[in-house]
N, CA, C and O of each residue as an XYZ file, in Angstrom:
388
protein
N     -81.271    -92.737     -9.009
C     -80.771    -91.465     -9.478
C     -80.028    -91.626    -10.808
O     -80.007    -90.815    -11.734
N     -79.403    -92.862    -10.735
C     -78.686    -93.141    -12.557
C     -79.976    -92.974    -13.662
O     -79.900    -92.284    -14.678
N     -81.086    -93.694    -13.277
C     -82.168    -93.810    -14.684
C     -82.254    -92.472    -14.382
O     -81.537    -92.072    -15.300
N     -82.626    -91.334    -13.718
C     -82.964    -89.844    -13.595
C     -81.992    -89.676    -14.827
O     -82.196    -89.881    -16.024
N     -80.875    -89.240    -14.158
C     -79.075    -88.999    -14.771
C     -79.639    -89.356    -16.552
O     -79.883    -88.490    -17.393
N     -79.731    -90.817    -16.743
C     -79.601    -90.907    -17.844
C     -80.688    -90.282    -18.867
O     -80.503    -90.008    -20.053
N     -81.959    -90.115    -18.048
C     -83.058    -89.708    -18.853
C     -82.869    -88.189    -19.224
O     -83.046    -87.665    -20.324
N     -82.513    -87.675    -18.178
C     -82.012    -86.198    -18.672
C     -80.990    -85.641    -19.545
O     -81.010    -84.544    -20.103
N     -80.041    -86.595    -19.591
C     -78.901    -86.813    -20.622
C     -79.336    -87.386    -22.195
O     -78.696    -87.268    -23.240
N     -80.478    -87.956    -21.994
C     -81.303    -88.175    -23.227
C     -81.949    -87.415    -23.435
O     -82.018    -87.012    -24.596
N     -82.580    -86.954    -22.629
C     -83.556    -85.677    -23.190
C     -82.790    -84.306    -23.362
O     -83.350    -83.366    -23.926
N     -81.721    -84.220    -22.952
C     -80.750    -82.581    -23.975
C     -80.184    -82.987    -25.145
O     -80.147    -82.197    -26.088
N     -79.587    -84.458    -25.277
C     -79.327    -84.834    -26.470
C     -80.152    -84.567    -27.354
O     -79.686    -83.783    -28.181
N     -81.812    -85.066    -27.665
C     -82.758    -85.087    -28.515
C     -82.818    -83.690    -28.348
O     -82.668    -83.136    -29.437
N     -82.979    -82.901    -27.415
C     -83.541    -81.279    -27.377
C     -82.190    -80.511    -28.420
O     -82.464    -79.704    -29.308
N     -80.645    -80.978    -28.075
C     -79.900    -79.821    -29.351
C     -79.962    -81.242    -30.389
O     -78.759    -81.461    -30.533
N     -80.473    -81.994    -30.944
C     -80.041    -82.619    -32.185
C     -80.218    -81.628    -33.063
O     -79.283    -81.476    -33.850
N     -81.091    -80.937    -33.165
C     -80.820    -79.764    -34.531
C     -79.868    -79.163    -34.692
O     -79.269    -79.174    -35.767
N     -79.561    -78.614    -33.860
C     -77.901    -77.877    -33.957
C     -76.692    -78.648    -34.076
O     -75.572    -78.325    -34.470
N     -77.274    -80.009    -33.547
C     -75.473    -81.277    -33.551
C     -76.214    -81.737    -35.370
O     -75.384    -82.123    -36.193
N     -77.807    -81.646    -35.847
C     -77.824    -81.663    -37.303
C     -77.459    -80.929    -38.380
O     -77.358    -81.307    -39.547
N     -77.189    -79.420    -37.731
C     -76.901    -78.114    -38.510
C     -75.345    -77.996    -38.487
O     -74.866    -77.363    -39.428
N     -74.447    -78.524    -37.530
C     -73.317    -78.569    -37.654
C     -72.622    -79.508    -38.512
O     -71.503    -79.263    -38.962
N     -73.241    -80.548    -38.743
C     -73.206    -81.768    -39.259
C     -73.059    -81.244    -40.861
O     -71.999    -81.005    -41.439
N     -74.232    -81.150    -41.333
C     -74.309    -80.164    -42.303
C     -73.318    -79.101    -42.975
O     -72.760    -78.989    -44.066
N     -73.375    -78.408    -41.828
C     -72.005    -77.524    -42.123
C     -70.351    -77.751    -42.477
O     -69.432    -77.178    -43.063
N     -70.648    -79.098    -41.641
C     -69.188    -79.040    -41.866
C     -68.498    -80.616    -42.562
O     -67.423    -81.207    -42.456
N     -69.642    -80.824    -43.208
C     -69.752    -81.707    -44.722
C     -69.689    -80.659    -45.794
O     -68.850    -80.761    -46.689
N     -70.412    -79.803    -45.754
C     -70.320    -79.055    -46.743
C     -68.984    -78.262    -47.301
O     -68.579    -78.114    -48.454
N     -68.383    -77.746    -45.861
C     -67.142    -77.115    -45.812
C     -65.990    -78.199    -45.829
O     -64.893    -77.904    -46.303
N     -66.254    -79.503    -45.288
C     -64.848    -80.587    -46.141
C     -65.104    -81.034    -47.147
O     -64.446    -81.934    -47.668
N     -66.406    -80.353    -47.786
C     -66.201    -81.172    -49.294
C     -66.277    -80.310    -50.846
O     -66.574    -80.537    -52.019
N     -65.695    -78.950    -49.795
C     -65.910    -77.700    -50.690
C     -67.045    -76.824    -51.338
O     -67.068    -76.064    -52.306
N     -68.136    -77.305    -50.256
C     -70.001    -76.427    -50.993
C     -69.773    -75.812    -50.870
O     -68.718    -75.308    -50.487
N     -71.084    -75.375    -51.262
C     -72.088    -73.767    -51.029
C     -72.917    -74.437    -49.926
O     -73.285    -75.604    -50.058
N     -73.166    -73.832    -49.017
C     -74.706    -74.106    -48.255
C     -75.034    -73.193    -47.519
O     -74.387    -72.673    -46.610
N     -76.626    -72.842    -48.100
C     -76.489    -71.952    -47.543
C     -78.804    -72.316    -47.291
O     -79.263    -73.328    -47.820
N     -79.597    -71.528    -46.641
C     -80.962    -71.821    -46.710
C     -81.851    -71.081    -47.780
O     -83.033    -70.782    -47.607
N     -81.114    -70.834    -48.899
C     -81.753    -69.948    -49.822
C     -81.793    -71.190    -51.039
O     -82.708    -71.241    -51.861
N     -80.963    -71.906    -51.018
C     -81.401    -72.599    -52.279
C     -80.942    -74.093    -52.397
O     -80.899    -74.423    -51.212
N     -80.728    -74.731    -52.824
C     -80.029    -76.039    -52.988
C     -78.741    -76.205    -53.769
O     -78.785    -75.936    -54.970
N     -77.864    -76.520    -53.359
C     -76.690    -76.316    -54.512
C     -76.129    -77.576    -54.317
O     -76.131    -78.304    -53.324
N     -75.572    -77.735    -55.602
C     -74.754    -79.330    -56.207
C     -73.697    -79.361    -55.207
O     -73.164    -78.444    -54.581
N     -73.502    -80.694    -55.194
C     -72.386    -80.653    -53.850
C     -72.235    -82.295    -54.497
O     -73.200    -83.043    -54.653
N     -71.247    -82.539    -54.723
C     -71.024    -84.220    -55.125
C     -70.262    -84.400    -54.233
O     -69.547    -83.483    -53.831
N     -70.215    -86.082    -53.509
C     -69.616    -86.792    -52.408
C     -69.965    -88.047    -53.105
O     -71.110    -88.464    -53.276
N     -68.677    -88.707    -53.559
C     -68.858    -90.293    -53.903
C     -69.476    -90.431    -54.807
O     -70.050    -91.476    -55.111
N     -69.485    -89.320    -55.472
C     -69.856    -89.493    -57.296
C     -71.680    -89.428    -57.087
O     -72.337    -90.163    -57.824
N     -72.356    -88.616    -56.165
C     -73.574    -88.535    -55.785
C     -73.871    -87.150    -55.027
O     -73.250    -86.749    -54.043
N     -75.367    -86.229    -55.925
C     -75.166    -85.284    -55.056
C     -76.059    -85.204    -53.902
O     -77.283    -85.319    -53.950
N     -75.259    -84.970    -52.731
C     -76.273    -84.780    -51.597
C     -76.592    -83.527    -51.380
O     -76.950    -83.200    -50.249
N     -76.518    -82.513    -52.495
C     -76.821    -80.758    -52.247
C     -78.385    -80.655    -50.875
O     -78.447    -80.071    -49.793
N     -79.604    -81.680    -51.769
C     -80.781    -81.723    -50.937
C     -80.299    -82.297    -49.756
O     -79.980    -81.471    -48.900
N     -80.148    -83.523    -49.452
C     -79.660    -83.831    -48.127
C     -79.045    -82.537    -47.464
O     -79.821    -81.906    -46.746
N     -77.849    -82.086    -47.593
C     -77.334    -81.507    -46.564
C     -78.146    -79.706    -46.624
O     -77.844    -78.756    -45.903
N     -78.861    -79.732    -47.371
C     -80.038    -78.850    -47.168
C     -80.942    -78.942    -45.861
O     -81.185    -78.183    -44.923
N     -81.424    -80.549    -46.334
C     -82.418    -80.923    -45.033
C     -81.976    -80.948    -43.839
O     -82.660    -80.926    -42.816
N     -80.760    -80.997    -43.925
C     -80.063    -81.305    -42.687
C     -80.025    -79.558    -41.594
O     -80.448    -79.289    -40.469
N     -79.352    -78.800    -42.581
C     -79.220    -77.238    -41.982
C     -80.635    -77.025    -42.225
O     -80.301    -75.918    -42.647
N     -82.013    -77.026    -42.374
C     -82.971    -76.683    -41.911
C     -83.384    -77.006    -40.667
O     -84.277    -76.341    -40.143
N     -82.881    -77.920    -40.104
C     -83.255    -78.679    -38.985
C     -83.242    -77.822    -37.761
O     -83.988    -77.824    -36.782
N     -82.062    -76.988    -38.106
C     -81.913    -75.716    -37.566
C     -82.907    -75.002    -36.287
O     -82.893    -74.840    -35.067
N     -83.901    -74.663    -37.700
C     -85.342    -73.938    -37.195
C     -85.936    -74.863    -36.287
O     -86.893    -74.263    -35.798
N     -85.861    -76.118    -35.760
C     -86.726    -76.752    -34.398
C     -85.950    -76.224    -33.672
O     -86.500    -76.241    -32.571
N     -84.639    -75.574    -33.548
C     -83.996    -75.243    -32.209
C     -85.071    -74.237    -31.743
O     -85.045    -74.175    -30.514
N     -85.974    -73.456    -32.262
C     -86.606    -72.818    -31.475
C     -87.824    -72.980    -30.457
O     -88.342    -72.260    -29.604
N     -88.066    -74.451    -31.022
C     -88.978    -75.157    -30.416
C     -88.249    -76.303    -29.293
O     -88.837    -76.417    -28.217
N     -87.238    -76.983    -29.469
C     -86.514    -77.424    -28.816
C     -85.356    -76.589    -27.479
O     -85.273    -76.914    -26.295
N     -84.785    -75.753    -28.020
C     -84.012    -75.116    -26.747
C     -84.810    -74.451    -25.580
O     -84.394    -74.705    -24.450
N     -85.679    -73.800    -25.672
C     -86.331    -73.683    -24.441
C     -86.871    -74.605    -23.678
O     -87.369    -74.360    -22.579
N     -86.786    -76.275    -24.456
C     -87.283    -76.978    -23.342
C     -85.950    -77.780    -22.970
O     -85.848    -78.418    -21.922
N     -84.947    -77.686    -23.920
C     -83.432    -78.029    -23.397
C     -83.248    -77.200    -21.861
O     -82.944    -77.806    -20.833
N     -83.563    -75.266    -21.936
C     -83.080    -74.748    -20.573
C     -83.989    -75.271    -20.048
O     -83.353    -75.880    -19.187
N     -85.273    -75.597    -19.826
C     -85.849    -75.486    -18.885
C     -85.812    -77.704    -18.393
O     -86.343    -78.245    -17.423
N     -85.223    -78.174    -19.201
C     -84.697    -79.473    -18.841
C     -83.842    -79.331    -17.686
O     -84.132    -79.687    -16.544
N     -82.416    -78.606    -18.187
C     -81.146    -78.746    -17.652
C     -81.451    -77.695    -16.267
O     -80.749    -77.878    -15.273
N     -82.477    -76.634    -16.239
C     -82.685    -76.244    -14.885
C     -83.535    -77.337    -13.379
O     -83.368    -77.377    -12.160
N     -84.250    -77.910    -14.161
C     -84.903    -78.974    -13.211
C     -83.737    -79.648    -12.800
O     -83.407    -79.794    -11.623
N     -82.932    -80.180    -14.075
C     -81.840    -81.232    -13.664
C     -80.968    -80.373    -12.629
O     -80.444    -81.134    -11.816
N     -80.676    -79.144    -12.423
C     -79.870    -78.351    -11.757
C     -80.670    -78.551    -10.476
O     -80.365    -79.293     -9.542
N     -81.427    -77.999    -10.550
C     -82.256    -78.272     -9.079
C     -82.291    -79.707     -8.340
O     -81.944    -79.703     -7.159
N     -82.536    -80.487     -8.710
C     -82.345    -81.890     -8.660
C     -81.472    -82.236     -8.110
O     -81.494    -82.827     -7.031
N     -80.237    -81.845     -8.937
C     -78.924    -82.498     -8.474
C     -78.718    -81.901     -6.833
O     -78.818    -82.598     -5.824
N     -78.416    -80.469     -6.872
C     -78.778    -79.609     -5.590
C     -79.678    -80.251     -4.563
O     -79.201    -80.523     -3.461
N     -80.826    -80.491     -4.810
C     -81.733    -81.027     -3.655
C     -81.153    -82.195     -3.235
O     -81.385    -82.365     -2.038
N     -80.260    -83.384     -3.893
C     -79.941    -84.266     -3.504
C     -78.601    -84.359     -2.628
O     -78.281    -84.935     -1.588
N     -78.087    -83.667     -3.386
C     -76.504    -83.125     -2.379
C     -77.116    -82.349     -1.189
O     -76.643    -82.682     -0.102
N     -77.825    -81.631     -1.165
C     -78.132    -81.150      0.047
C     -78.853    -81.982      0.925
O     -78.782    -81.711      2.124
N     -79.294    -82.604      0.691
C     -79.876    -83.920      1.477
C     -78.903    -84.961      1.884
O     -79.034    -85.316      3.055
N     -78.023    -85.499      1.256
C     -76.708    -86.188      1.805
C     -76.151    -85.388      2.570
O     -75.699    -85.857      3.614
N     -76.055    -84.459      2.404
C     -74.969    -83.515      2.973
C     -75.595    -83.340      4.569
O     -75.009    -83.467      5.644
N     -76.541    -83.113      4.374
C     -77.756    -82.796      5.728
C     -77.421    -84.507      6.631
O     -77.121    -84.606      7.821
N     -77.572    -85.571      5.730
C     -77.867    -86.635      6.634
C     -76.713    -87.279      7.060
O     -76.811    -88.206      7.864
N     -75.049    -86.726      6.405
C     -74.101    -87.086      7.024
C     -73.829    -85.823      7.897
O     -73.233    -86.130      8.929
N     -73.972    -85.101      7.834
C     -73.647    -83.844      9.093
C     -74.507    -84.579     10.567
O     -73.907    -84.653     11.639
N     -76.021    -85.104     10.405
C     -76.812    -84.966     11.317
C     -76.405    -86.303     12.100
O     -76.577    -86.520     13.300
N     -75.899    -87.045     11.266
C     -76.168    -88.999     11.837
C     -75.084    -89.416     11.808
O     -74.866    -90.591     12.101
């Protein structure tokens, strides 16, 4: 049940990385005083280098959440069920034995 546990805990991680990439993004941009926004690219210097494109690419990443979160809910509902079927099964075999 741990490799289960962990595989499902890997697989919502990878399912929101766009959004833990879009926040990322965001809030580089906002401690280092940008613009960012998905309309254009804007200068953004960090360490005497601009990453305007980088943290562009980054808040586009965005747009897989729509391809990714529906299989995030429909991950974390199996995992719901799962967990349930198993507690109810302990639960059943210390009540009975």
């Amino acid at each position: 049940m741990r490799i289960f546990r962990a595989l499902m805990a890997v697989a919502l991680l990878a399912c929101l990385s766009p959004l833990i990439a879009m926040a990322i993004a965001d809030a580089i941009a906002q401690w280092h005083g940008c613009k960012l926004d998905l309309v254009a690219v804007h200068p953004c210097i960090v360490g005497g280098e601009d990453i305007g494109h980088t943290l562009l690419t980054l808040a586009f990443m965005g747009y897989f959440l729509m391809a990714t979160f529906p299989i995030a809910i429909g991950a974390l509902s199996l995992w719901i069920i799962i967990e349930i079927a198993v507690w109810w099964r302990r639960r059943a075999a210390r009540t009975s034995g």
